[in-house]
C-alpha atoms as one frame of an Amber mdcrd trajectory, in Angstrom:
protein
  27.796  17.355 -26.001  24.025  17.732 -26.036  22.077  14.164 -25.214  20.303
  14.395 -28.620  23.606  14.282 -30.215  23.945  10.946 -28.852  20.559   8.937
 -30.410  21.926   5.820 -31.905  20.284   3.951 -34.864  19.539   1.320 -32.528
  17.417   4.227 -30.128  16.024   5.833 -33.447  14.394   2.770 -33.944  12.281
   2.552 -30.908   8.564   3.513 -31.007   7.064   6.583 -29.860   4.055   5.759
 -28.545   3.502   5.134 -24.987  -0.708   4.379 -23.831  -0.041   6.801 -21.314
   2.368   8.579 -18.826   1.635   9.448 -15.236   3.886  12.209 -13.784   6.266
  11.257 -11.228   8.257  12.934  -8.571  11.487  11.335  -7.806  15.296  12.677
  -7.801  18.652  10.791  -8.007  19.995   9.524  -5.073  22.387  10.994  -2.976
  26.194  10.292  -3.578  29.244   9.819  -1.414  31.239  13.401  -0.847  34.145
  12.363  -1.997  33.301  12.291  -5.124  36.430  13.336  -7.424  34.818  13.619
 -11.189  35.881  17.021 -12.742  32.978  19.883 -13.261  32.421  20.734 -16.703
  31.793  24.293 -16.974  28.622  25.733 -16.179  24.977  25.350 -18.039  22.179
  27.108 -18.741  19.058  25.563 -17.152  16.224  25.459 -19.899  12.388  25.783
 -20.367  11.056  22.672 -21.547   9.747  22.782 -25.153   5.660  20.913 -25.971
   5.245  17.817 -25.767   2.756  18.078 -28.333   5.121  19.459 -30.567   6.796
  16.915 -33.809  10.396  15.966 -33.062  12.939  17.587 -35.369  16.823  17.839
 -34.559  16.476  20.933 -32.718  17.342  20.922 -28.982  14.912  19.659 -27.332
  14.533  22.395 -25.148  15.879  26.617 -24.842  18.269  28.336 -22.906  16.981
  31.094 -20.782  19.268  33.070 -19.456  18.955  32.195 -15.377  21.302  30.946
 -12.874  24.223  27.984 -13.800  23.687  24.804 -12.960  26.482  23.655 -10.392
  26.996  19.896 -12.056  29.813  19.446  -8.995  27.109  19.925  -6.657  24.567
  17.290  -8.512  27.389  14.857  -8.417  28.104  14.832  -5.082  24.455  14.867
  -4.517  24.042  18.205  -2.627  21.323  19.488  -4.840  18.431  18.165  -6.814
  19.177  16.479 -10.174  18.313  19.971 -12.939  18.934  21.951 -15.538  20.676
  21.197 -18.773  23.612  18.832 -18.621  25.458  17.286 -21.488  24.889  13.625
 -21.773  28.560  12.609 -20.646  27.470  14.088 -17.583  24.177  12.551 -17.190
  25.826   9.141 -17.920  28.495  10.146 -14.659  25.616  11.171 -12.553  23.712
   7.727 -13.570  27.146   5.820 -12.178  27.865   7.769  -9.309  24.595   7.904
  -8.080  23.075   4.187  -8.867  25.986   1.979 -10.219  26.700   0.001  -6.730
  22.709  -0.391  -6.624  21.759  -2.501  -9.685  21.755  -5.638  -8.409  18.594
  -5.284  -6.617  15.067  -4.216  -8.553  14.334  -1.699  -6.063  18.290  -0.555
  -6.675  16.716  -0.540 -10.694  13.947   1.347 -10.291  16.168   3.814  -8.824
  17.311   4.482 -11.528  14.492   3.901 -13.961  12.415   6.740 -12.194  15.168
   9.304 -11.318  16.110   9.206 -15.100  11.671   9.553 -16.277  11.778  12.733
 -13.701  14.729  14.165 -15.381  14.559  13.633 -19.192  10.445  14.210 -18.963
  11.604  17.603 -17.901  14.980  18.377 -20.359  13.489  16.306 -23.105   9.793
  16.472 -23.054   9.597  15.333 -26.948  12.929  12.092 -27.335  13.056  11.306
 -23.743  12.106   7.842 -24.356  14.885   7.803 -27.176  17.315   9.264 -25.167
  16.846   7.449 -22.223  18.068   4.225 -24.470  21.157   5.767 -25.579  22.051
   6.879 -21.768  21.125   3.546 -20.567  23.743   2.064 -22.874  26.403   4.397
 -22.624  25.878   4.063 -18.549  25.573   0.182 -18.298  25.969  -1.762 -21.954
  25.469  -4.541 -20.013  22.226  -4.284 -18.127  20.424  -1.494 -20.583  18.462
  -3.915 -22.618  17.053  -4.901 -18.707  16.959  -1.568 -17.685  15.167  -0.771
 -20.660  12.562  -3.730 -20.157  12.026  -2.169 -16.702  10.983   1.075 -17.775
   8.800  -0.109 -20.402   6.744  -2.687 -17.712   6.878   0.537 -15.556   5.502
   2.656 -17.508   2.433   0.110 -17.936   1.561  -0.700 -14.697   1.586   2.997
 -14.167  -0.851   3.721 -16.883  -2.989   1.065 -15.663  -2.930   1.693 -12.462
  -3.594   5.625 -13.212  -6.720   4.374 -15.263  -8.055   2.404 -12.770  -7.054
   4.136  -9.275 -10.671   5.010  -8.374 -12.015   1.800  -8.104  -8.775   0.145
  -6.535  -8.917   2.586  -3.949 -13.063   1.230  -3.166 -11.787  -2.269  -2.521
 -11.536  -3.777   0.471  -7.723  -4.536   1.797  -7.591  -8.162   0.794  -8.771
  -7.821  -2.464  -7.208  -4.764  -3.931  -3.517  -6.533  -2.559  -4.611  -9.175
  -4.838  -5.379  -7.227  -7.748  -2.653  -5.202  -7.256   0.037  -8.378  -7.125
  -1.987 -10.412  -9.829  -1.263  -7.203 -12.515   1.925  -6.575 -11.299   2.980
 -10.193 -12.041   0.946 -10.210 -15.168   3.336  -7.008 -16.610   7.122  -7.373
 -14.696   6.774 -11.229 -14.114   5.750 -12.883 -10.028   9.410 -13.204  -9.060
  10.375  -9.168 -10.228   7.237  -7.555  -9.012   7.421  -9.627  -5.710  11.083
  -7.859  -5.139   9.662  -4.842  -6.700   6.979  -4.638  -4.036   8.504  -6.748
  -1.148   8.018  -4.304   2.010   4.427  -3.408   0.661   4.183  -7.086   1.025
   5.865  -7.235   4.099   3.966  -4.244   5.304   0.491  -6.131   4.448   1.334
  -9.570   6.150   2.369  -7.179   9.131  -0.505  -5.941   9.295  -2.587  -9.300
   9.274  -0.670 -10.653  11.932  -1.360  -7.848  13.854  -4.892  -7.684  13.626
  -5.445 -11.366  14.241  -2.717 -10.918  17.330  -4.729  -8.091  18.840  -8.182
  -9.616  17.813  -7.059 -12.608  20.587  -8.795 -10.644  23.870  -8.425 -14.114
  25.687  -5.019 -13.664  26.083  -3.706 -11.440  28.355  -2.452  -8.348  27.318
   1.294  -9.285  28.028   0.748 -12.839  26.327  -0.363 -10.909  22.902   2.578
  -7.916  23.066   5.149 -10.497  23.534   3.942 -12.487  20.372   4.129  -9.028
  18.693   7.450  -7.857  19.747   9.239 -11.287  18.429   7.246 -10.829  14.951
   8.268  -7.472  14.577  11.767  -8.125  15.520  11.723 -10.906  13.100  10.294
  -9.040  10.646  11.959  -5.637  10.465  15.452  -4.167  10.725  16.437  -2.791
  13.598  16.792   0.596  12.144  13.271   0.168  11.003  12.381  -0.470  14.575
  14.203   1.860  16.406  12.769   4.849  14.046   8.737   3.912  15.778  10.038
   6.839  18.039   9.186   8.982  15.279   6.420   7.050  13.492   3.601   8.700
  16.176   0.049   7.909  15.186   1.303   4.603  12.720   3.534   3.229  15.057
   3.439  -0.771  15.881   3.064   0.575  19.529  -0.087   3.076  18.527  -1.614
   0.376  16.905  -1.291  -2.161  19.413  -2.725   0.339  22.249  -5.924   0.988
  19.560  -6.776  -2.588  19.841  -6.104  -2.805  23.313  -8.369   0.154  24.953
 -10.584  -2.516  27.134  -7.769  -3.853  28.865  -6.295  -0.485  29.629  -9.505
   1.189  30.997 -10.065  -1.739  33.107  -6.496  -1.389  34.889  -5.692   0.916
  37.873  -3.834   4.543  36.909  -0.175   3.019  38.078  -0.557  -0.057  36.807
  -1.878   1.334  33.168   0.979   3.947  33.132   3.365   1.102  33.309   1.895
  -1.136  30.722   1.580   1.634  28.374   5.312   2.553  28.885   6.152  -1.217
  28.263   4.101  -1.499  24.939   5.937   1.427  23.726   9.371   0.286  24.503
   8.945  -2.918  23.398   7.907  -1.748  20.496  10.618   0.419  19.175   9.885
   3.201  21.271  13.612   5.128  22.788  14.011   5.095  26.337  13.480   9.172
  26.022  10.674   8.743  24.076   9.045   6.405  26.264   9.758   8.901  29.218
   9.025  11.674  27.474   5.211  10.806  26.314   4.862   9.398  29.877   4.865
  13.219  30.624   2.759  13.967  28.070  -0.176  10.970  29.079   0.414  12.674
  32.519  -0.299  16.150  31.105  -3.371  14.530  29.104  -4.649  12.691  32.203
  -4.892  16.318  33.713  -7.193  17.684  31.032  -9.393  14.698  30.930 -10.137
  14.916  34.344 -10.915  18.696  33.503 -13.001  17.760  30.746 -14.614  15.398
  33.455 -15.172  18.307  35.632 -16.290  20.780  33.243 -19.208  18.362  31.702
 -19.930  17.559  35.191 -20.529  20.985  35.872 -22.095  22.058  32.185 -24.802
  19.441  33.499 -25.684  21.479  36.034 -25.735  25.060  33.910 -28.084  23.505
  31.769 -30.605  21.862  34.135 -30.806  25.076  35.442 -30.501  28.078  33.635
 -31.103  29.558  30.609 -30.637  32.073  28.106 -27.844  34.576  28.566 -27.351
  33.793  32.099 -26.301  29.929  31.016 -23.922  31.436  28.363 -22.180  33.180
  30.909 -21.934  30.396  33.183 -20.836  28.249  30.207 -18.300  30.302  29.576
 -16.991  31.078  32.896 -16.711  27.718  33.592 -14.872  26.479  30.168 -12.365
  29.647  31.204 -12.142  28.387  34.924 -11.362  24.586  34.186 -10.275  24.394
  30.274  -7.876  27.546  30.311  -6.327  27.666  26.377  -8.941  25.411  25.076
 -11.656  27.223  26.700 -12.620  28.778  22.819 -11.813  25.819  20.759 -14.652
  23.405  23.280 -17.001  26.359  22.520 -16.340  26.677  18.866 -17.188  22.509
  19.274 -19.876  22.585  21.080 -21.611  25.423  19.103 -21.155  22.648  16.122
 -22.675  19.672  17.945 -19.590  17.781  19.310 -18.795  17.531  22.689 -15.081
  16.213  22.815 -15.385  15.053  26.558 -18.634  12.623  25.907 -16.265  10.727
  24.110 -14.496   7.826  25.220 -10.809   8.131  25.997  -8.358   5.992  24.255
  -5.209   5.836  26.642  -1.608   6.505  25.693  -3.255   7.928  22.349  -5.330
  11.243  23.098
């Protein structure tokens, strides 16, 4: 049956009006594939009708004739939530997909977004209306909550969409307390503090690093152990063990950043093995760790290239001139540089000469 079949006089009610929407990209989640609901037969997928356009009892959007939508597939969450699907199977894709999840916000909002994405797209003129009645055929008990949700949503998103420019120009400190201060001014302190807990988390992370790191009176070892226990304490070990993959914003990234003077000061051997202990007590895989070993072996080689080759460009240019130093330029940015013998030249010829500046070890 089509959703707009299902507006109740309760939904009918509900105002129009919205200040303003901000698109958002979000699907529903993925379900477990052994899922056992029966298809209904296939759909048509649909062009959405104007938003601008008066709402009537017309569907709210065409059929065109193009491919079926597989509604199996969307259940068992193989494919992206699309097409035109009959509110009874909207309402089982809402269960499947986020009924074990509302007992958390984060679980809620879920839900509240996958469902804006959707109905935005299959009902661009009632999808506030019909978002009610699917809310309440779904979950009776929690809609009115759910509903509440989406409204304070749909708020913060229009103000923060309004005023985005001039959030982004504040310093870290203050926009996290602007941010927090509207957020509990529209969902309440205690919902947008769940709401927004590992942005939170992420934040006081980040302190703790920087006043960790800012500590150069401690050694090195002193300040990565204080780290380690925070982060352990902090995150969850599948959190942690992913800063294989997190590259330039890992924990152990940062921590090397911050500690540069202690690592040039320290002998090649004994800086390999410190950086090789930051990373694995930071989350880094044993292969990981030996595996960018190789690599700050392999970047060790082409600084000391670099080294060469500006010793060497020193020379060229006290001393020749014209073509002749082009050619020795170039000869020796092919003899000691090899594959990035073009790229230094294309950098040069722009005013940057990558091996003036300082190296930051176990990074570049």
């Amino acid at each position: 049956m089509p959703l707009k079949n299902h507006l109740t006089l309760k939904t009918l009610c509900l105002t129009l009006s919205v200040a303003a929407l901000v698109p958002l990209v979000y699907r529903l989640g993925y379900a477990t594939p052994d899922a056992t609901t029966t298809s209904s037969p296939p759909v048509q997928t649909s062009t959405p009708a104007s938003a601008s356009g008066s709402s009537s009892t017309e569907p709210a959007t065409k059929p065109t004739p193009s491919a079926p939508v597989d509604y199996q597939s969307l259940l068992e969450g193989a494919t992206l939530m699309t097409g035109t699907l009959s509110f009874e199977q909207v309402v089982a894709l809402m269960q499947q997909h986020h009924g074990d999840s509302l007992d958390s916000r984060l679980g809620q909002i879920d839900l509240i977004t996958a469902l804006l994405d959707y109905l935005r797209q299959s009902q661009p003129e009632d999808w506030r209306l019909v978002m009610q009645g699917l809310l309440e055929a779904a979950f009776p008990a929690r809609a009115a909550e759910l509903m509440q949700l989406a409204e304070n949503h749909l708020e913060y998103q229009a103000w923060y969409a309004a005023g985005a420019a001039d959030i982004r120009q504040l310093d870290p400190d203050t926009r996290m307390e602007v941010l927090m201060e509207h957020r509990a001014a529209i969902f309440g302190k205690k919902v947008a503090e769940e709401l927004w807990q590992h942005q939170i988390r992420d934040y006081q992370m980040a302190k703790a690093m920087d006043r960790i790191t800012a500590d150069t009176e401690r050694p090195l070892n002193a300040r990565l152990e204080e780290l380690t226990e925070l982060v352990r304490d902090t995150y969850p070990q599948a959190a942690i063990d992913n800063q294989s993959m997190a590259m330039g914003d890992s924990f152990a990234n940062k921590f090397m950043a911050a500690s540069q003077a202690d690592l040039r000061a320290m002998p090649v051997h004994q800086r390999r093995e410190t950086i090789a202990n930051i990373r694995r007590s930071l989350g880094y895989s044993e292969r990981a760790v030996e595996n960018l070993a190789r690599l700050d072996r392999k970047r060790d080689q082409r600084w000391q290239a670099g080294d060469q080759y500006m010793a060497q460009r020193q020379e060229i240019t006290a001393n020749y001139e014209g073509e002749e130093r082009e050619r020795r330029l170039a000869e020796a940015r092919r003899t000691l540089l090899g594959a990035e013998a073009d790229s230094i030249r294309k950098e040069e010829e722009a005013g940057y000469f990558r091996y003036q500046q300082e190296r930051s070890y176990g990074i570049h």
